[in-house]
C-alpha positions in Angstrom: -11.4 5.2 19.4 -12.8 2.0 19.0 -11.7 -0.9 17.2 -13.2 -3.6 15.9 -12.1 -7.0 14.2 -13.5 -7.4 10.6 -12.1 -10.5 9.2 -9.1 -12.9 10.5 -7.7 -15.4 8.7 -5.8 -13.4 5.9 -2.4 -14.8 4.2 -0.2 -11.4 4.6 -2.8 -8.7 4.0 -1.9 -5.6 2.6 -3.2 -3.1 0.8 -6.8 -2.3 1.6 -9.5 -0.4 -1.0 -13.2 0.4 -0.1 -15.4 -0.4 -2.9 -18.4 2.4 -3.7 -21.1 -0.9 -1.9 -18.8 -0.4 1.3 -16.8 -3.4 0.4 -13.4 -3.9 1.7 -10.8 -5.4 -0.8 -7.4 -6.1 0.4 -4.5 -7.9 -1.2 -4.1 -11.8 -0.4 -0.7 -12.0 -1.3 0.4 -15.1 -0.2 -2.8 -16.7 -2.1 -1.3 -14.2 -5.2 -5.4 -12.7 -5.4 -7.6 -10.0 -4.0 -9.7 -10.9 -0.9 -13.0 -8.6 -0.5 -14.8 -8.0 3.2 -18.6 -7.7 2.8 -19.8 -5.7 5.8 -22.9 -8.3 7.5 -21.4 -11.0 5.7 -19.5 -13.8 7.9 -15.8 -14.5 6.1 -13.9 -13.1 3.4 -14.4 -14.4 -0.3 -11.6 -14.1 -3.7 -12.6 -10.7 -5.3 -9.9 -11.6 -8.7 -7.2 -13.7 -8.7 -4.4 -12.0 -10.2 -1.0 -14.3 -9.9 2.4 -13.8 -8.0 2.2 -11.4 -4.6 -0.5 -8.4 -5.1 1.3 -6.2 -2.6 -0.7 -2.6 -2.9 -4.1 -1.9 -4.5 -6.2 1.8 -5.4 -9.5 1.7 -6.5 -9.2 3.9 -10.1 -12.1 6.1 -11.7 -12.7 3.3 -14.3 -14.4 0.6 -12.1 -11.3 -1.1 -12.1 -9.4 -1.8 -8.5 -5.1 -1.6 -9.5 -2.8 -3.8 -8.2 0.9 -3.3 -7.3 2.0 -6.8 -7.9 5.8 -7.7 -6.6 6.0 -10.6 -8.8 5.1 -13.2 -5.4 7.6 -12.8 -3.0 7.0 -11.8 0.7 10.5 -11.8 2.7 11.9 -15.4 2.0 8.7 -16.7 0.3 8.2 -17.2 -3.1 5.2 -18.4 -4.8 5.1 -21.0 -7.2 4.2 -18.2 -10.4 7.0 -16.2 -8.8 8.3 -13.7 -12.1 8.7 -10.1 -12.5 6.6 -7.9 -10.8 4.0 -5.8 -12.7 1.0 -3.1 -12.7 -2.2 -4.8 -12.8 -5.9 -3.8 -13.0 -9.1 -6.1 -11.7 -12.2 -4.9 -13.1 -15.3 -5.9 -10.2 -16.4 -8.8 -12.5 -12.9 -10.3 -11.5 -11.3 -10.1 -14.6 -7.6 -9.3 -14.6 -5.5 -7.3 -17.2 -1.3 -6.2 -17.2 -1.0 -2.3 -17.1 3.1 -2.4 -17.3 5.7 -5.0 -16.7 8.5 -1.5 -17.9 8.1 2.2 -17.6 10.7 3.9 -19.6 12.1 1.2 -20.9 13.1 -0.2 -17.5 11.2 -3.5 -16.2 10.1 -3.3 -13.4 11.2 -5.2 -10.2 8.5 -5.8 -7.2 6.2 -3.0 -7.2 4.6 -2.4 -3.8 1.9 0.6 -3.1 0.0 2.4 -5.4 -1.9 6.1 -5.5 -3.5 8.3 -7.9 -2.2 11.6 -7.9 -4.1 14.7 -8.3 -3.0 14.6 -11.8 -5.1 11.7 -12.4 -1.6 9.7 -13.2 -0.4 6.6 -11.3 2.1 6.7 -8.5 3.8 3.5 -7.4 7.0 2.9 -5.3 9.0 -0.6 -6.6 11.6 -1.2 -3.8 13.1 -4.2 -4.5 13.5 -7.7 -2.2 13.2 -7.0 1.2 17.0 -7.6 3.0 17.2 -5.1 5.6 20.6 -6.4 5.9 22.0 -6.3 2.8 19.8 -3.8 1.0 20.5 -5.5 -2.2 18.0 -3.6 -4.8 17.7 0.0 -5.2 14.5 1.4 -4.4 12.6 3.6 -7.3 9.2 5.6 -7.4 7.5 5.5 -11.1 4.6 7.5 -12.7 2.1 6.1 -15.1 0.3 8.6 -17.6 -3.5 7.7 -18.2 -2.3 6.0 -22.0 0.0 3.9 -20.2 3.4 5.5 -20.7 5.3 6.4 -17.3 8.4 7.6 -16.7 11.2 7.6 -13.3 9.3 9.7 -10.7 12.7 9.6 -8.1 15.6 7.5 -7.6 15.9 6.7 -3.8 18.8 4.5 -3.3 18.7 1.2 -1.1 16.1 2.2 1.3 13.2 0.5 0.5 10.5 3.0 -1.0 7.0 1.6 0.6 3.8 2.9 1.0 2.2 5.6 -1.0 -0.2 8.7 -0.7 -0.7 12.1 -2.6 -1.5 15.1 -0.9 -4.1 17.8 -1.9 -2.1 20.0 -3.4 -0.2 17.2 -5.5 2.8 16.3 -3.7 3.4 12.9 -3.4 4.7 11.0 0.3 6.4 7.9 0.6 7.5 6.1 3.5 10.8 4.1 3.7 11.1 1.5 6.0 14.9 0.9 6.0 15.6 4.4 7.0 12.3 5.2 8.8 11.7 8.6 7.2 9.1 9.7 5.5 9.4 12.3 2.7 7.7 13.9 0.2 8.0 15.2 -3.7 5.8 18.3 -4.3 4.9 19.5 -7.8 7.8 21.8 -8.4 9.9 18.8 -8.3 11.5 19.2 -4.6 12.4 16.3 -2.5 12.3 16.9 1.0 12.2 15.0 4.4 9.0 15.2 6.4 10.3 13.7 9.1 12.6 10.8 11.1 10.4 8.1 12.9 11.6 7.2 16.3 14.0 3.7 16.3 11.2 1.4 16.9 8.6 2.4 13.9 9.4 0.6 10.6 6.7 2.4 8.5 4.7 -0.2 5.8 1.7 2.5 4.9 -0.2 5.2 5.2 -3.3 7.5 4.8 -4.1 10.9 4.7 -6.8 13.1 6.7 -9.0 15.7 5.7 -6.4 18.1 7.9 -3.2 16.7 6.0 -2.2 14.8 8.8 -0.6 11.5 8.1 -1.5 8.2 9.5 1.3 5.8 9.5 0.8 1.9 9.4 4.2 0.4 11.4 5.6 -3.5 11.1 7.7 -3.0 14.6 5.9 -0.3 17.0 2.4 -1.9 17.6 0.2 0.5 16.3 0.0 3.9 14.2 1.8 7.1 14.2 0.1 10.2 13.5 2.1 12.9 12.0 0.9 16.6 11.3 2.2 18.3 7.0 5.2 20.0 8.2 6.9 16.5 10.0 5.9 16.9 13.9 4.4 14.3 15.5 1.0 14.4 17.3 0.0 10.4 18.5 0.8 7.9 19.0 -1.9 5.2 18.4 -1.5 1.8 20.7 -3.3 -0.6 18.6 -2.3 -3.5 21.1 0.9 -4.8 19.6 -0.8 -4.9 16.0 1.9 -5.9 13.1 0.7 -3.2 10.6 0.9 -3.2 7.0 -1.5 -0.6 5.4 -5.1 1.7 5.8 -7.4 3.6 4.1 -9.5 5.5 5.1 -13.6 5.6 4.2 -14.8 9.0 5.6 -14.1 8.8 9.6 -13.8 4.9 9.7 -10.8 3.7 9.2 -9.5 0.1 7.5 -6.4 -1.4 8.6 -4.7 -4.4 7.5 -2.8 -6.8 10.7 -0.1 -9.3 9.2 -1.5 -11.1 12.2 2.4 -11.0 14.3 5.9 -11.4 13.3 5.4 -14.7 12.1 3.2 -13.2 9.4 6.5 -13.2 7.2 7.9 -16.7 6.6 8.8 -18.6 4.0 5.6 -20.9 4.3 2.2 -19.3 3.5 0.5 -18.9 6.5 -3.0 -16.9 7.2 -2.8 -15.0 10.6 -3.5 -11.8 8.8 -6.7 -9.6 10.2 -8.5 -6.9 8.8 -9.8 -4.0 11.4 -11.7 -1.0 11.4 -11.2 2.1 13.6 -14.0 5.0 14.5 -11.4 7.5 13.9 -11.6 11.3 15.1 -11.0 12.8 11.8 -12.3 12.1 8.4 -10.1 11.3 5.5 -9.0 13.3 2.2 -10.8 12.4 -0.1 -8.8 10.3 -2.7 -7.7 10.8 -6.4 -9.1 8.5 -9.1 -7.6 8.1 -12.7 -7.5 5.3 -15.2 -4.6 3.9 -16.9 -5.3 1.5 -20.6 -3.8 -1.8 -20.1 -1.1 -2.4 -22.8 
């Protein structure tokens, strides 16, 4: 597999989404805006800048890229906008509208990763503040129908609901990284575990392949686990001690976002954060697109 370094100099990068030119956008969320990779082009440059700490983006079906935006908080750091967190959209011309602040009459508290489901409806896990100590917020997955209304999509309790994906036949997988599982909710409305990671993998994100396996993005392992639909494992990817926080994948290339090292979660803003692209062996699903009006 080979592995090459796009782009360094990112402030906490999550969240990556390739553009239909091949552009990479990821979220900047220290800087509270979108960075965008041009492929040939030296540097990263501000794609929208869209206020407190964009945390997970999608690109949608309506030429619009969506943001899961935790309000600007990343561990102890809090930006100087720092307010609720909210549902965003950045059309490519950089301009920035709110898609919800509340779902179902409950406001929302610092959304993180983001998916269209195969329903064409809006998927997005809202743990909370990161304590892994305290576990102070309870973590909650919400759905958002294409006219804007949403509703609860599961109640998960203190364990920190994180990254997102939707599988071909509709269920949805989430990872938590307090308890290191990953499960899944599948269209008849079951919630089930997929499987336990081992003690040093604190899953962030994850993609799926063409085969339904799941790539998972780690903060604590150094690289990626691969993990087939029914839980077992297959790989372990080595990515050289990388500090993982999310990837996408763009047919059999692969684009993975690097908090740079521990010290890629402070209270100061600092900009370790890399962007990388694997040569993978497998291609990815291809991934729902939907649009949801702004309210």
């Amino acid at each position: 597999m080979k592995k090459t370094l796009c782009a360094t100099g990112l402030a906490h990068a999550e969240g990556p989404t390739v553009l239909p030119n091949g552009n990479v956008v990821f979220c900047h969320c220290y800087y509270g805006s979108l960075g965008v990779w041009k492929p040939g082009v030296k540097g990263i440059a501000e794609f929208a800048k869209v206020g407190g700490g964009p945390n997970g983006s999608v690109l949608g079906g309506d030429k619009h890229v969506y943001v899961a935006n935790n309000g600007g908080a990343v561990g102890p750091f809090r930006s100087a906008d720092f307010g609720p967190g909210s549902i965003q959209k950045a059309a490519f011309d950089g301009t920035v509208k709110t898609v919800a602040r509340e779902v179902a009459s409950i406001q929302l508290n610092m959304p993180n990763d983001l998916v269209f489901g195969r329903d064409k409806r809006l998927y997005f896990t809202d743990p909370g503040r990161w304590d892994a100590a305290n576990r102070p917020d309870p973590g909650r997955l919400f759905v958002l129908n294409p006219d804007g209304s949403g509703e609860l999509f599961a109640n998960v309790g203190n364990t920190y609901p994180n990254g997102i994906v939707a599988e071909a036949d509709g269920s949805i997988v989430w990872v938590e990284t307090y308890t290191q599982k990953v499960r899944r909710k599948a269209p008849d409305g079951t919630v089930s575990d997929v499987c336990q990671l081992p003690s040093n993998a604190y899953p962030d994100g994850l993609a799926v392949a063409e085969n339904g396996d799941l790539y998972i993005t780690t903060l604590s392992s150094g690289g990626m686990h691969i993990v087939k639909p029914d839980g077992s494992a297959i790989q372990y990817l080595d990515l050289d001690g990388t500090v993982l926080s999310n990837c996408v994948f763009e047919g059999s290339t692969m684009f993975v976002t690097d908090m740079g090292g521990p010290a890629g979660v402070t209270a100061h803003a600092v900009a370790i954060g890399k962007l990388w692209q694997l040569d993978m062996p497998v291609a990815g699903m291809p991934m729902f697109r939907g649009a949801i009006a702004a309210r």
